[in-house]
C-alpha positions as CSV (number, residue, x, y, z in Angstrom):
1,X,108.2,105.5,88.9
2,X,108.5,102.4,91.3
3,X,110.1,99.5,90.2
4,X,107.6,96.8,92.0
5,X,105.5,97.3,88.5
6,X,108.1,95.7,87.0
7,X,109.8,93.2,89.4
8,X,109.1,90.1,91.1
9,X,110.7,88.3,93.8
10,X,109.1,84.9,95.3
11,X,112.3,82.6,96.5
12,X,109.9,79.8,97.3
13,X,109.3,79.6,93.9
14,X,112.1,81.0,91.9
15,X,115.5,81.3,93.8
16,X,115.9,84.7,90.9
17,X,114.8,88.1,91.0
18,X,112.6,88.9,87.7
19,X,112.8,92.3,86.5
20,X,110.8,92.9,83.5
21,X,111.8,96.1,81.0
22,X,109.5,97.5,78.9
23,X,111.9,99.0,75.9
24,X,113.7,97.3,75.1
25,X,111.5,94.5,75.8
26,X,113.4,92.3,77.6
27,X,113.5,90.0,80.9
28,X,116.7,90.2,83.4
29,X,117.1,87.4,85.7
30,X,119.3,88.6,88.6
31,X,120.3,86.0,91.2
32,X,122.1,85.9,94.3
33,X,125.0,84.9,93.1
34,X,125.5,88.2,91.5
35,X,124.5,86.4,88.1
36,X,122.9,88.1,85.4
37,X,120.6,86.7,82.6
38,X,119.0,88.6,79.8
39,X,116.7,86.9,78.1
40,X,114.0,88.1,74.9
41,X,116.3,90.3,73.2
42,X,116.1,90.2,69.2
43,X,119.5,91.1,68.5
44,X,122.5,91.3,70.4
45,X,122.1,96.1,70.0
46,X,119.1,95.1,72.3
């Protein structure tokens, strides 16, 4: 299991990694900073 498939990192054109989960199904912005964003979760168990 790699996890390319899931990931994507172009700086040019967004200064965040994006890291994709299948299940649950959401999307974690992870930036330099150290920040953290989850986003597409239903509820907050997610």
């Amino acid at each position: 299991l790699t996890h390319q498939q899931f990931s994507s990192y172009e700086p040019e054109l967004f200064p965040g990694l994006i890291y994709r989960m299948i299940k649950p199904r959401i999307v974690l912005l992870i930036f330099v900073s150290g920040k953290v964003v989850l986003t597409g979760a239903k509820v907050r168990a997610e």
